[in-house]
TIDRENVO-711189 format. One record per residue (C-alpha): residue in one letter; y, z, x. Coordinates in steps of 0.1 Angstrom, whole numbers, plus 5000, padded with zeros to 4 digits. Example, Ala and Ser with C-alpha at 12.3 -4.5 7.8 and 13.67 -1.06 7.14 Angstrom:
<recs>
A495550785123
S498950715137
</recs>
This chain:
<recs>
X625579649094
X627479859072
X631479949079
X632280309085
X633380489055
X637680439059
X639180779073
X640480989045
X643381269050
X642681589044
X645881679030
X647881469002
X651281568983
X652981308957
X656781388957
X660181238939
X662881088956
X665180868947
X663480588961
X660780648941
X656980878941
X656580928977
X652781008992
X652381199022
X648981219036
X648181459066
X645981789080
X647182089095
X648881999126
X650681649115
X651681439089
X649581099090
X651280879068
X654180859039
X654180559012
X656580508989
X656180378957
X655679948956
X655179818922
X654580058902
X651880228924
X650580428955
X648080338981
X646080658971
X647480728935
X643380758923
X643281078948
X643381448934
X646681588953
X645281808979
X648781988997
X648782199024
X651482439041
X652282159066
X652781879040
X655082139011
X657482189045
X657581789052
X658081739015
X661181989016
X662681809049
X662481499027
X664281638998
X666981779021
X667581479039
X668081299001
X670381568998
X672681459028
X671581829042
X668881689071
X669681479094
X665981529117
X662681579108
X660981869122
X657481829111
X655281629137
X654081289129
X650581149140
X651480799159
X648280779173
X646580539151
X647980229162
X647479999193
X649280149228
X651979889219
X652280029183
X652380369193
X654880279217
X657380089192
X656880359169
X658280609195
X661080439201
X661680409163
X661680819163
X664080839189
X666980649168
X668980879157
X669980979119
X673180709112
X672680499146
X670580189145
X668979909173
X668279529169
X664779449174
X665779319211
X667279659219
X664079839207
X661879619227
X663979649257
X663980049252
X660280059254
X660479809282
X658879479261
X661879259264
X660978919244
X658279079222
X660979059197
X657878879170
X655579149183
X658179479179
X658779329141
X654979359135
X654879689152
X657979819132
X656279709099
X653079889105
X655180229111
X652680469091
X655380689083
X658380499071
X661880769067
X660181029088
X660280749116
X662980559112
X661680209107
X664580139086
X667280209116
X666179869131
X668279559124
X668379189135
X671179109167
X673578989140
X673479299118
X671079169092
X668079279074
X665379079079
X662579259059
X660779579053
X657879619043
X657979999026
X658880088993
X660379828972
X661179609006
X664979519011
X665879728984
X664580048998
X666279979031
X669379899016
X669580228999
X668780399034
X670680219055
X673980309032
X672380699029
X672680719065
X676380549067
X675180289087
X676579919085
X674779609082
X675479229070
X674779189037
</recs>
């Protein structure tokens, strides 16, 4: 039996940041994904970019928010591609706010999935659009990082955390 062929975006625009090339994927209405750089490469770097109208705009957010000029994201994000469970971490993740953050626990018990605590640090890793849903914003009880799994890992959410002004134990 053969696998269906994967789903490829319509829409793709490389852009620099100082985190690194970032890759946004997407089609008219949303943007489907962002990836930053990880060793070196991109999960569709062999791709012809392909940009669109909705994808320049996100790419302009993202250069103002490096700027310390954005705060929010305007452009709509596809979070339907996940389980219900993902879907519903990843809301939660959007509504943190720009320089606020939430253990795990108080991200599971915002989305009413006290004790998933394992289950909300899978769901926050597979967040298929990492700065434009603020994956990063989510700490450990004691203030930690634990991991991330975008970008460079630890590194990248280091530089976020402290682009954002927000605290967190070393």
């Amino acid at each position: 039996m053969n696998s269906p062929a994967p789903l490829l975006p319509p829409n793709l625009i490389r852009v620099q940041s100082p985190l690194g090339d970032l890759e946004l994927t997407g089609d008219d209405d949303d943007v489907w994904s962002l990836a930053i750089i990880r060793d070196g490469h991109l999960p569709l770097e062999g791709l012809p970019e392909a940009p669109n109208a909705l994808l320049r705009r996100a790419a302009a957010e993202l250069a103002e928010y490096f700027a310390g000029a954005r705060v929010t994201f305007d452009v709509p994000v596809r979070l339907n591609r996940g389980t219900e469970f993902q879907q519903s971490v990843w809301r939660g993740l959007a509504a943190i706010p720009f320089g606020d953050h939430l253990s795990y626990g108080e991200l599971g018990r915002s989305i009413g999935k006290s004790g998933a605590g394992r289950a909300i640090g899978g769901a926050v890793g597979a967040n298929p659009a990492p700065i434009l849903v603020g994956c990063h914003r989510v700490l450990a009880s004691n203030g930690r990082i634990t991991g991330f799994s975008a970008g460079e890992g630890i590194p990248t959410k280091q530089w976020l955390l402290r682009h954002e002004g927000i605290e967190y134990v070393g």
